[in-house]
C-alpha positions in Angstrom: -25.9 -173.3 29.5 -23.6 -170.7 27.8 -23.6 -166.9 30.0 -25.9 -164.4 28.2 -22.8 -162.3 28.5 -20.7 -164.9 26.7 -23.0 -164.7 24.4 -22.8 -161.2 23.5 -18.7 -161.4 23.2 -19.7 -164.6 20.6 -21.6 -162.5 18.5 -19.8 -159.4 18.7 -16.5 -161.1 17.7 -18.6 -162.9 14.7 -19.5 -159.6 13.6 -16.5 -158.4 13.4 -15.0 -161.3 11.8 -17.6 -160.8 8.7 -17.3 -157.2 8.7 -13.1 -157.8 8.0 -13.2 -160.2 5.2 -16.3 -158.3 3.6 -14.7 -156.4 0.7 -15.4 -152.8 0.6 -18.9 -152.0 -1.8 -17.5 -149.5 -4.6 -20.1 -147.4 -6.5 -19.3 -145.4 -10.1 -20.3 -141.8 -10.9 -20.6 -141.1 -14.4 -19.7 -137.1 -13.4 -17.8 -135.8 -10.0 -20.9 -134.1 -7.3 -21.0 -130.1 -7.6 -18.1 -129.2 -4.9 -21.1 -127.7 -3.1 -25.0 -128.0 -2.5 -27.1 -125.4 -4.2 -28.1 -123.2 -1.0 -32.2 -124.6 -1.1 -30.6 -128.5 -1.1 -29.4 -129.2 2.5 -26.2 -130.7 2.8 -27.0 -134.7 2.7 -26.4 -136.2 6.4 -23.4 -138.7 5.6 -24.2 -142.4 7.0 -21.8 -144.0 10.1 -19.3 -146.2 9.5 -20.9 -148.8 11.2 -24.4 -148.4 9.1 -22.4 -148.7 5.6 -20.8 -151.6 6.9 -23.9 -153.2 7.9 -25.3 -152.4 4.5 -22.9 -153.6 2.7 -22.8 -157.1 4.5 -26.2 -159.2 5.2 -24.6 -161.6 7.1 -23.4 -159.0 9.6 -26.3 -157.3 9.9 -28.3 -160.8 10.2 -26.1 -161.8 13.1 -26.5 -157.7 14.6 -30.5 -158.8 14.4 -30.0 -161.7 16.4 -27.8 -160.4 19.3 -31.3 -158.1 19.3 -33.4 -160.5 19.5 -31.4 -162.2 22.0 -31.1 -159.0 24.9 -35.7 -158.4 23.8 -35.4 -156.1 21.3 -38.5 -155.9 19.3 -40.1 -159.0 21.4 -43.8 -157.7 22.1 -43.1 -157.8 26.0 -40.2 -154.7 25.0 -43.4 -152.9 22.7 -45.7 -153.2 24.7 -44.2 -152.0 27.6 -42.9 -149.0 25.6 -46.6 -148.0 23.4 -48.4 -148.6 27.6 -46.3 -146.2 29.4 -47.8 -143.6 26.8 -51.3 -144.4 27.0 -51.1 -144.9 30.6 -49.2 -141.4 31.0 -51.4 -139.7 28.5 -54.9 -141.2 28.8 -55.0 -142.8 32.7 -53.0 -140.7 34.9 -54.2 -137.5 33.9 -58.4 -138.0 34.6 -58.4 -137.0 37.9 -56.9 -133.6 36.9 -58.4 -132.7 34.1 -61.9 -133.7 35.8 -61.1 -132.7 39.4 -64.8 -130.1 39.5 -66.6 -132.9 38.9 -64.7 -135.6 41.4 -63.9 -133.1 44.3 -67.7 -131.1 43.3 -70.2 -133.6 42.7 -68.7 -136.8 44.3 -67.4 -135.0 47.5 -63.7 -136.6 47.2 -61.2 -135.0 49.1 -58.1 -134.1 47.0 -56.2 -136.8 48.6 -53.8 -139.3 46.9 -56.2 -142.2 48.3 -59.2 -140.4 45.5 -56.4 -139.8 42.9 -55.7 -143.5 43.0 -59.8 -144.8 42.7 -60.0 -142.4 40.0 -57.2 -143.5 37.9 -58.1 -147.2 38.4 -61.2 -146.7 37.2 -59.8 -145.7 34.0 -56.8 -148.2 33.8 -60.0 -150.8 34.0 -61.6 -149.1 30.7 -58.0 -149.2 29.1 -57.6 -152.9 30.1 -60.9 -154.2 28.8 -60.1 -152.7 25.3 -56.4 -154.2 25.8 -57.6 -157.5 26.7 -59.5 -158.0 23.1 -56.0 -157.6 21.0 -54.3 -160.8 19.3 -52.2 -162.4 22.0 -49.4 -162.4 22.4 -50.0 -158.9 22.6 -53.1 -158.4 24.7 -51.3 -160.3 27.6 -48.0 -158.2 27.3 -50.5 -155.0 27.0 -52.3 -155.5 29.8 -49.1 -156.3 31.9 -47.1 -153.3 30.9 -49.9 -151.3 31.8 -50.1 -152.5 35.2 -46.4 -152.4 35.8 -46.5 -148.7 34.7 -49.7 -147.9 37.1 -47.9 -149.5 40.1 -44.5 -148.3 39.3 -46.3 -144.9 39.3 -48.0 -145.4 42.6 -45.1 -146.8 44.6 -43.2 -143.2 43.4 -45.7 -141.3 44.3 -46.6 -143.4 47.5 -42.5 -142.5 48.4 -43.0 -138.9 47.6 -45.9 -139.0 50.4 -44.3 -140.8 53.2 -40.9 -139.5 52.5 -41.1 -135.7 50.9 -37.6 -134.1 50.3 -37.2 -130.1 49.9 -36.1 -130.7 46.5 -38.1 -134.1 45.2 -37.2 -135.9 42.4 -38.6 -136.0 39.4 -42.0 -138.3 39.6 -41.9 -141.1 37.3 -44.9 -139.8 35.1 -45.4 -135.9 35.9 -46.8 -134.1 39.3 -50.5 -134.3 40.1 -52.4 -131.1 41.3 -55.3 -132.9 42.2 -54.5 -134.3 45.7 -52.1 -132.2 48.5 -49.2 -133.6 50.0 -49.9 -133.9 53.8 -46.4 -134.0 54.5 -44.8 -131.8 52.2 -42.2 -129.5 54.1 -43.1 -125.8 54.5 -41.1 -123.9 52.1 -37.5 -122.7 53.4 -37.6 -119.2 55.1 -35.2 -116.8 53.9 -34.6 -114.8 57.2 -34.0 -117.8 59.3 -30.3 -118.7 59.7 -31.1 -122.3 61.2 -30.5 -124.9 58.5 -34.1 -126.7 57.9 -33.4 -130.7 58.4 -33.5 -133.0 55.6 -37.1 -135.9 56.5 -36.1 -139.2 57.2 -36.4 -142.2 54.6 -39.5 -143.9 55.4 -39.0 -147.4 55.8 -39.4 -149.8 52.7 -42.2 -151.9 55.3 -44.4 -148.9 55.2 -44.3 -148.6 51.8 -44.6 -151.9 50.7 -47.4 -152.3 53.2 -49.5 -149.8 51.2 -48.8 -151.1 47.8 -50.1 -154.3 49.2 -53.4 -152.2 50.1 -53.3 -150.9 47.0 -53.2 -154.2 45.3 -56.0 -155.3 46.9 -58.2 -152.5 46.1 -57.5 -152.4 42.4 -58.3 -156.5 42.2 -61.5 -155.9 44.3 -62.4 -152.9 42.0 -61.3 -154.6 39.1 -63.5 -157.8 39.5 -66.7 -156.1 40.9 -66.2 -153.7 37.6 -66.1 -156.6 35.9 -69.3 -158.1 37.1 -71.3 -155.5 36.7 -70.3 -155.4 33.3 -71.4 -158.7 32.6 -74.4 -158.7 34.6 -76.1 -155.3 34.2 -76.3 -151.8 34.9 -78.0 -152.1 38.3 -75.1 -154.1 39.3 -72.3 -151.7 37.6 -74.1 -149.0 39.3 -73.1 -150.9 42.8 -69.8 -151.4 42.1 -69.5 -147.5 41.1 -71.3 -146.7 44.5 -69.1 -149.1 46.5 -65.9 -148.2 45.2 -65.9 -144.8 44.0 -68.7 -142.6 46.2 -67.3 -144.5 49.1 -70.5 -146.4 49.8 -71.9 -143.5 51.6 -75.2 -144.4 53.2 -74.7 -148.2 53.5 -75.8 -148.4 57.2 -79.2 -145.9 56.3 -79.7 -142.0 56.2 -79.4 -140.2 59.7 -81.2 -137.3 60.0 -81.5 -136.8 63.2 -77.7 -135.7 65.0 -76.4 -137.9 67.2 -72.9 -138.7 68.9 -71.7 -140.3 65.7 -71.4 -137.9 63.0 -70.5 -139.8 60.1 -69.7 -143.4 59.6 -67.5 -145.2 57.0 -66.9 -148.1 55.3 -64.3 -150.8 57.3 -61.2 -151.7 55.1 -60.1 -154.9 55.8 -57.7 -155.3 53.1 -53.8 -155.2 52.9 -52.9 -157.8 55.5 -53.5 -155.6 59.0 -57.2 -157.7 60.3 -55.6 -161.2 61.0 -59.4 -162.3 62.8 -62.6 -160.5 61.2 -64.7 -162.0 64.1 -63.0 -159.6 66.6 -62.9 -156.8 64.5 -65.7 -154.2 66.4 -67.7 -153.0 62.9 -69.9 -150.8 65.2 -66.7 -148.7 66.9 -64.3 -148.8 63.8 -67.1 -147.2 61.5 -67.6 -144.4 63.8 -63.9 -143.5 63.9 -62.4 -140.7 61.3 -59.3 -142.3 59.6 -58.4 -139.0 57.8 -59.9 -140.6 54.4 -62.4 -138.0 54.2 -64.5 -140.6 52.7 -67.5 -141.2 55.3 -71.6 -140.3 55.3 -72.7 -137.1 55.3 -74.2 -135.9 58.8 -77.7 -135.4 59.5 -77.1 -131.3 58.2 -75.7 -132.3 55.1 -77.9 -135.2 54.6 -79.7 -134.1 51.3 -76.5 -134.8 49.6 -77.7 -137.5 48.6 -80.7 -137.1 46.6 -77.7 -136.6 43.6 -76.4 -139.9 44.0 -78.8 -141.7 42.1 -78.0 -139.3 38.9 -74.3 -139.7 40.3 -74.6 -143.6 39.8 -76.2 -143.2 36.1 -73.7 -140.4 35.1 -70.8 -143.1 36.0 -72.3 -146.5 34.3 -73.2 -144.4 31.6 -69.9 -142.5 31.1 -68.3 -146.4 31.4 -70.5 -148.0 28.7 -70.1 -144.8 26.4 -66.1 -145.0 26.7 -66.0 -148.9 26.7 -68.3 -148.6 23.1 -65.8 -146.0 22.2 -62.6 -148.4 22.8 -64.7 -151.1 21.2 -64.8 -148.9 18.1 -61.3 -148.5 17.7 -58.6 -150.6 15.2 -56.3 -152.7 16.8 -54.0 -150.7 15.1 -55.0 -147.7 16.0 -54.9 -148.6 20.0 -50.7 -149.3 19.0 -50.0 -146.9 16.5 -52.3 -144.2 17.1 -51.4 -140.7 18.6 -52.5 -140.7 22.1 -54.7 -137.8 22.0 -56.7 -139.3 19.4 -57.7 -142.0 22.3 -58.1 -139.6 25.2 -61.3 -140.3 27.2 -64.4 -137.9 26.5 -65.8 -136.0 29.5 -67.7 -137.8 32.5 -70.8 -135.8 31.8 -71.5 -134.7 28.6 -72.2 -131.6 27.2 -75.7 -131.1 26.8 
């Protein structure tokens, strides 16, 4: 098999080769131009050398197109990739801000990157089921340079976490508001004369560790999403519960206080519980792993009269946007401008 780069010199000296023995394309004026534009007409831009040429020579430019094709230019993997990173920047990654009252207010979750991320899945999951109904090849290469974006995304911002720098880089979409940066450094004091030390790199196994967690959790979201969709809105109205109220209340309603102030829901993704049958459900549940996520004690306990209107607000703000997506051209979902597409509020205006 011939080198791709062997390939390129090929081509390259072909075009060449055509461009020297094409004669030069000669047009006739009846009447010389005005020596200069009138001052309302701008100047007109004068084409490259390298665009008359192609112009003037089909064969060149026919060989130019298929050293294009050739490196993925204009395949749908290298459109798709390029039409997802804008809805994803523009319609997925920016819900949790622009909604943050109603996630931090109504749902109690804390302003952690953990909350960011179940937020935004959620809406990558509304964009994929709309993504999924285009003409293939392009569905498939949709959907996939979606999810590259969305994890190329969290792995950056996962780094900016673990690993914050006094000056950070820029992220790979933009910088969220909506969750705080536990180990951010505290900003540099002018008056002190000691020189603040640069935090170490976290190590790639940490991070790789939780973008294996986070993996998990979008495929486990994703398919009980998917479920409920296809089975009803009692079930959707689980999944919503489970996955993005934290399942608060799963184990019953304390009112009366007790040692164990709050208890959560056990993760058992990413690779860390080897044997589930050792795992001690009753001691791990009572422990706080800085989530935030967990029941409500017995003082705060009528919290949860909203989460049945909490659990309609969400299937019906899913089935409303899914309609929505439904109702849009294929072409608009690829040519449209983004904020044409945006996602309507989670509870509407009454």
């Amino acid at each position: 098999m011939i080198p791709r780069s062997a390939l390129r010199v090929l081509a390259t000296r072909q075009c060449i080769r055509l461009l020297a023995t094409q004669p030069p394309k000669i047009t006739l004026t009846a009447s010389a131009p005005p020596t200069s534009p009138p001052p309302s007409t701008p100047p007109k831009r004068q084409k490259a050398w390298l665009t008359r040429k192609l112009e003037g020579s089909p064969a060149a430019l026919s060989v130019l197109r298929g050293l294009g094709r050739m490196l993925g230019y204009g395949s749908p993997e290298q459109i798709a990739g390029r039409r997802t990173f804008v809805l994803y920047k523009q319609l997925c990654a920016v819900r949790p801000d622009e909604e943050s009252a109603f996630w931090q207010n109504d749902c109690y979750l804390p302003p952690t990157f953990q909350s960011w991320f179940t937020i935004t899945n959620l809406h990558v999951w509304l964009l994929t089921a709309r993504l999924r109904a285009l003409p293939q090849p392009h569905g498939k290469a949709c959907v996939q340079g979606l999810l590259d974006h969305f994890f190329i995304d969290i792995e950056d911002r996962i780094r900016a976490v673990l690993q914050p720098r006094l000056q950070p880089p820029t992220p790979y979409t933009f910088k969220s508001d909506f969750y705080t940066n536990p180990n951010a450094p505290p900003p540099p004091d002018p008056n002190s004369k000691t020189r603040q030390k640069a935090p170490s790199r976290a190590p790639d196994r940490i991070v790789m560790r939780q973008m294996k967690i986070f993996k998990e959790q979008w495929q486990g979201m994703g398919l009980a999403l998917d479920l409920g969709l296809v089975k009803g809105d009692e079930e959707l109205a689980a999944a919503m519960w489970r996955n993005l109220l934290g399942a608060r209340g799963a184990r019953g309603i304390s009112l009366e206080s007790s040692k164990a102030q709050f208890r959560r829901t056990v993760n058992l993704v990413g690779g860390e519980v080897v044997n589930v049958s050792k795992v001690d459900f009753e001691k791990e549940e009572t422990q706080d792993d800085g989530s935030g996520v967990h029941d409500f004690p017995p003082q705060e306990s009528d919290k949860y009269v909203k989460y049945p209107g909490l659990m309609l607000g969400l299937v019906g703000y899913a089935r409303r946007e899914l309609s929505r997506l439904e109702a849009i051209t294929d072409e608009e979902i690829m040519k449209a401008d983004p904020s044409r597409l945006r996602f309507g509020p989670v509870k509407p205006k009454a």
